[in-house]
N, C-alpha and C positions, 0 to 999 in steps of 0.2 A: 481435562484433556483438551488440546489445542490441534486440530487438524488442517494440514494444509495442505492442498492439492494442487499437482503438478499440469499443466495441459499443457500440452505438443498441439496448438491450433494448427498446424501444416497437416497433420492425419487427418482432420473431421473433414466429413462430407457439409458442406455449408450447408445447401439446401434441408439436410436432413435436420441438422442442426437447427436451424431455422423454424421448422414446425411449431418450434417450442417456445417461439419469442410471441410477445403481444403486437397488434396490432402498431398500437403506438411505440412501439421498439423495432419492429419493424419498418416504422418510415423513419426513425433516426435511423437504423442501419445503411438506409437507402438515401440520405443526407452526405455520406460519406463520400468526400470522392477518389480518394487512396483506397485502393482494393484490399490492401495489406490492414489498413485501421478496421475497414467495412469485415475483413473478416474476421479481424479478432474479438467488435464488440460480438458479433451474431456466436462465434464459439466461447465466449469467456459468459453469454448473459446464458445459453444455452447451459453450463457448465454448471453454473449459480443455480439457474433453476431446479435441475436435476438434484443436486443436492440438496437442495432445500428442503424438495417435493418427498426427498427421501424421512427428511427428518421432521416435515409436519404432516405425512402423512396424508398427501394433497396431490394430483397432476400436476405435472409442470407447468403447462399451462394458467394455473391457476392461482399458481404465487402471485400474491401482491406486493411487488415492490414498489418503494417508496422514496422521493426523493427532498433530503437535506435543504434549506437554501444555498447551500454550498454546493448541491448536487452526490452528497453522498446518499449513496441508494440501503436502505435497511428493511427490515418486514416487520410488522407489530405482531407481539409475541412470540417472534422468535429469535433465534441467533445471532448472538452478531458476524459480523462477516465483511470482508471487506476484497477487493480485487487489485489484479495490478498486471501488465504486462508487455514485452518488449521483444519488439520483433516478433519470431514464431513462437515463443515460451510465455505462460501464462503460472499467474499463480492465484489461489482460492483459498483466503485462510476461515476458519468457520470457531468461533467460541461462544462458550453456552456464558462465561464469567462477564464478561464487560468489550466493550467497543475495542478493536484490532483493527489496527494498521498494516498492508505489507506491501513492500514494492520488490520489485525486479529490475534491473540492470544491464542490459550484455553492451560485455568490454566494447564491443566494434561500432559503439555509438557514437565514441570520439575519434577521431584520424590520432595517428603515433605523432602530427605533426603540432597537434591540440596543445595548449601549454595549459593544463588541469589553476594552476597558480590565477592564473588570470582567469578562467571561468568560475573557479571557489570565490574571488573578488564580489563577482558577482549574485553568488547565491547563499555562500554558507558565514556562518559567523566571524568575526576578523580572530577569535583564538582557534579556532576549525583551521584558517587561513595561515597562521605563523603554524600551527602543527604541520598540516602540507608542508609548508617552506622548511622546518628543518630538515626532513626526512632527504633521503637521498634520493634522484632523480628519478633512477630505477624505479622508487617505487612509492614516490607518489600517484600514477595512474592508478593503482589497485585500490588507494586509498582513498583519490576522490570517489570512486564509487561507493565504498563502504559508506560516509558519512552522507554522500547522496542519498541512499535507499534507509540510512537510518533516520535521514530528516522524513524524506517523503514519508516513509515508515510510522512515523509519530504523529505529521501535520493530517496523514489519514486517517488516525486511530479519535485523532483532536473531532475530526470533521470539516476539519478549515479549510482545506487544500494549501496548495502552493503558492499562490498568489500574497503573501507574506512579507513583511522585512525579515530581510535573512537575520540580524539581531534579535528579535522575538525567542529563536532556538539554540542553544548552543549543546549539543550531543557530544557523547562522550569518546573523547577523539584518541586515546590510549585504549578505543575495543575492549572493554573490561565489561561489558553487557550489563551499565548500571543507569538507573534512570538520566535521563538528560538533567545536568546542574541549571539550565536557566530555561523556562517557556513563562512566557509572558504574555498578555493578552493581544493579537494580532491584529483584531479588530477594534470597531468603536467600540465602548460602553455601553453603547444605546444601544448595540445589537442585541436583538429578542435570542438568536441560537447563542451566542456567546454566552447571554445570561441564564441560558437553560443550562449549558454544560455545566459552568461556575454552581450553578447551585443545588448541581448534583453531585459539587463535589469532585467534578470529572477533569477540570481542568483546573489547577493554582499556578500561581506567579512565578515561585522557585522550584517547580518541578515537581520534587521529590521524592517518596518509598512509592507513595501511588503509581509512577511510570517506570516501567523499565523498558527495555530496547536492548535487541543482540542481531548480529548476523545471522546470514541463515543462510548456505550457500546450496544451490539445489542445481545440480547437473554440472557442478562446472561455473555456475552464473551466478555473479554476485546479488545477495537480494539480506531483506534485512527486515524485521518482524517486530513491532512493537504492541504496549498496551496498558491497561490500567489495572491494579490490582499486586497481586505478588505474581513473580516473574514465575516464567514456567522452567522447569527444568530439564533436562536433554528429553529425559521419557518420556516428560506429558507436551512433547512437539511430536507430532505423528504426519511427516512427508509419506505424500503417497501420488499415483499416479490414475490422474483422471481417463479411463478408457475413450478411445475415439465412436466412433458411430457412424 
C-alpha cells in the first residue's frame, strides 16, 4: 500500500504547527524570507512528522530525520517518504516497499503568455521536447507539467534532485505510466551516494521494470508519483487528506 497525503498548508495554524518542528528546523524555517516558503516548510515538516510519529510509534517531536548529500531527508528504519509542494497544496507520499518520489504542480506557475516549447529546451529531454512540439498548442501546457512532475517525481525517488542534465532522464512522454526508457547516471562516478544507490541495485543506466512512474492528479492539480519496484496499481494509491490544526 502506497499512501499519500493531501495538505491545504492555508488551513494550519503555523505556530501550532510549529511545536512540532526541531530546533534546528526551526531556524531553517526562520532563514526563509518568503512568508509563503517559511510556511509551507514549517506545515509540510509538521505534516511529515505527524505521520511518521503515527507509524513508529514516537512523538513527533521525536522523529529523527535525516538528510541525503543531496538534501533528501529519510528516517532509519522507517518508511520511505518523500515530499513536495506548490503554492498552498502539499503533498506526503509514505511506502513501506522502497524509495518514492512525488511532485505537485499548479497550472498558475506559468503566465498563458509562457511559450512551455522554449522552457522544455531548457529542462526536459530533446524527445520529451519534439513530443511537446507535435502536440497542438492548446495542449501543450497541460503537458509540460505532466512530464514536469514525472521527472521531478523520479529525480526524487533517485535522491539526486534537480540539478541534472535534462538528457540523463527521458520519461515516458505518451502517459502510458511505464518506467522512464533512459536514466543515466547524473553525477560523477566518484560519487559515494551515487555509488550506494547503483549498488543497491536502485538506480541502472536504461531505467527499466525496476521504475515506474504515473500521474496522479489530486484536487484538480497536476502531480505525478514515481518509484522502484513493481508499480502500484489504482487500489494500492490511497489519496487522502491531511487534517489541519
Amino acid at each position: 500500500m502506497l499512501s499519500v497525503f493531501s495538505v491545504a498548508i492555508d488551513r494550519f495554524d503555523v505556530p501550532a504547527a510549529l511545536e512540532d518542528l526541531t530546533a534546528p528546523e526551526r531556524a531553517r524555517a526562520g532563514r526563509f524570507r518568503h512568508q509563503g516558503a517559511r510556511r509551507a516548510f514549517i506545515v509540510m515538516r509538521h505534516a511529515l512528522r505527524r505521520v511518521l510519529a503515527d507509524r513508529l510509534g514516537v512523538a513527533a517531536g521525536e522523529v529523527a530525520v535525516l538528510l541525503s548529500g543531496y538534501g533528501k531527508p529519510s528516517v532509519a528504519s522507517g518508511p520511505f517518504f518523500c515530499l513536495s509542494h506548490s503554492a498552498d497544496k502539499g503533498l506526503l507520499a509514505i511506502s513501506e516497499a522502497g524509495p518514492i518520489g512525488v511532485d505537485i504542480e499548479q497550472p498558475n506557475r506559468l503566465n498563458e503568455s509562457d511559450d512551455p516549447i522554449a522552457l522544455a529546451r531548457t529542462a526536459f529531454h530533446p524527445r520529451e521536447v519534439d513530443w511537446l512540439t507535435s502536440l497542438p498548442v492548446s495542449a501543450r501546457m497541460p503537458a509540460f507539467y505532466a512530464i514536469w512532475c514525472r521527472r521531478e517525481a523520479l529525480l526524487k525517488a533517485a535522491g539526486v534532485g534537480i540539478a541534472v542534465d535534462p538528457s540523463c532522464l527521458l520519461t515516458d512522454s505518451a502517459g502510458q505510466a511505464t518506467a522512464p526508457v533512459w536514466f543515466q547516471p547524473p553525477i560523477g562516478p566518484a560519487d559515494e551516494e551515487w555509488r550506494r544507490h547503483a549498488a543497491a541495485g536502485q538506480l541502472t543506466p536504461s531505467g527499466g521494470p525496476d521504475w515506474w512512474v504515473r500521474d496522479l492528479e489530486v484536487d484538480g492539480i497536476p502531480a505525478a508519483i514515481a518509484g522502484i519496484g513493481d508499480m502500484p496499481s489504482d487500489d494500492e494509491i490511497v489519496v487522502e487528506d491531511f487534517g489541519s490544526v
